[in-house]
N, C-alpha and C positions, 0 to 999 in steps of 0.2 A: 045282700044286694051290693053289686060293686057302683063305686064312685066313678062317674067318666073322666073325674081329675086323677084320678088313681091309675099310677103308670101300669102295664099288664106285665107279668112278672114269667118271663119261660125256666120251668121248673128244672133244677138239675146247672142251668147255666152258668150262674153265680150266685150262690145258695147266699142268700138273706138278701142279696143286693136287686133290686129291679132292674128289670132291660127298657130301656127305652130305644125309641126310634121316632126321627122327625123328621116332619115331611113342609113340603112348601105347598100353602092350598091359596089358589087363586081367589081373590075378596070378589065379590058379586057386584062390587059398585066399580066402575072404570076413573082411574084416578083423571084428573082436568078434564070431567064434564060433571060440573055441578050447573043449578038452577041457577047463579049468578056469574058464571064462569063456567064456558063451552066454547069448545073445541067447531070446527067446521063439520057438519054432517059427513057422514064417510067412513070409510074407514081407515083406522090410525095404521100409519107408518108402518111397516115391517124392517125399515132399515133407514139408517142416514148417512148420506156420505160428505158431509161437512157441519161444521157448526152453526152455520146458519138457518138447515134443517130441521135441527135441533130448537132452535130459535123460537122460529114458527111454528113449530109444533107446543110449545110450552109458554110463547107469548102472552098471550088469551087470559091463559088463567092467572099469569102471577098480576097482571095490569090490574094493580088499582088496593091490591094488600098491602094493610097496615102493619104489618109484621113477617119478618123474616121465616122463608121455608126453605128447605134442604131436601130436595130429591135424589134418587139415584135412578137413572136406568141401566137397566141390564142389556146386556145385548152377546152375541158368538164375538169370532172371530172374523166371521161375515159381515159384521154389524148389522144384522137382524137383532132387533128387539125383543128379548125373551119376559119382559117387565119393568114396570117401575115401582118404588116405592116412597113415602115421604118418610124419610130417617129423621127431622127433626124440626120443631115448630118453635120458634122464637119471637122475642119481642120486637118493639121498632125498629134495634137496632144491632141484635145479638142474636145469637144460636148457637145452642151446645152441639157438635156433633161429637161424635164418638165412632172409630173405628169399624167396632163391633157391629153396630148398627148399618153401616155402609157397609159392612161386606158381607155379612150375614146372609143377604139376599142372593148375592154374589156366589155366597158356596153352594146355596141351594139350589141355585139355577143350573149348575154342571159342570163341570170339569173347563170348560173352552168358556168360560164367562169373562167380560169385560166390561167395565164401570162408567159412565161419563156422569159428574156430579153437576147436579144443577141448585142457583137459587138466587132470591132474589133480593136487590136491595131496596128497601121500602121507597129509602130516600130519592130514588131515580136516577141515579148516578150510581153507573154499572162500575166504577174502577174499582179495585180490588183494595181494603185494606191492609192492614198488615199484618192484622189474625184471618183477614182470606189468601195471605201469602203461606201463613203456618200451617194454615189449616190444607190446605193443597199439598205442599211439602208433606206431611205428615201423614195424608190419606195416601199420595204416591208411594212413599215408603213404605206403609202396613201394605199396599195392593202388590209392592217387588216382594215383601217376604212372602206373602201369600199364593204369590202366582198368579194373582188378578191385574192385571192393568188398569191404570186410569186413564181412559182415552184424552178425554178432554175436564174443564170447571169451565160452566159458563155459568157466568154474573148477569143475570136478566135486572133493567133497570127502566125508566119510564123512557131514555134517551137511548133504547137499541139495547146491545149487548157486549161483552168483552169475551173473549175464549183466550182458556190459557195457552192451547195447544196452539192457536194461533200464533199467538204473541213470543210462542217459543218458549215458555215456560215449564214445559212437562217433558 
């Protein structure tokens, strides 16, 4: 009986070694519509053409968390929205993120993928620290070597928002 964790191996390919292959499978739950955070009835967004968009689309949920989260959405070239994902869950005041995790989503989505990172600050006060300056710099960088862009970082906070691409920053 084979194991469904067990990679399937095409014989002759690379003798001892397994073949694997990974795919991206859409979750059944739609991320910012929970029972204590929801979204407008309707249907979400297929595209945003400024950060404010963005805003309002992801307002809702982050209003009223005690701890730091890191979203990504995916989106083309179009800026059609191909998905999002939460890449990282932190405490009051911190969150680890990690490259890999922001763009993971990124490669899987297709060739023409592009990134806007979002997240929030508990404290209500959207300005950017100065590991939300490193941490932007550094996500920019991994998305030029990669070929992904980072469109935009918005800082959702109980006082509105900051966009970096705004502010000229990206």
């Amino acid at each position: 009986m084979e194991d469904s964790t067990t990679p399937k191996v095409e014989s002759g390919t690379f003798p001892n070694v397994p073949t694997w292959s990974v795919r991206l499978v859409r979750d059944r739950v739609a991320p910012f519509r929970t029972k204590a955070r929801q979204l407008p009835r309707g249907s979400p967004p297929t595209g945003f053409s400024c950060a404010a968009d963005i805003y309002e689309y992801v307002k809702a949920y982050f209003q009223g968390l005690s701890h730091e989260e890191m979203w990504v959405l995916v989106s083309d070239v179009k800026n059609q929205v191909r998905g999002v994902a939460m890449v990282s869950r932190g405490i009051l005041d911190a969150s680890l993120v990690h490259p890999r995790e922001v763009f993971r989503i990124a490669l899987l989505a297709g060739p023409s993928a592009t990134v806007v990172l979002v997240h929030n600050h508990p404290s209500g006060d959207p300005e950017p620290s100065p590991e939300d300056m490193q941490l932007t710099k550094k996500m920019t960088e991994s998305g030029t070597l990669l070929g992904i862009p980072v469109l935009d970082h918005l800082i959702v906070g109980a006082r509105g928002f900051i966009s970096f691409s705004e502010r000229g920053w990206l």
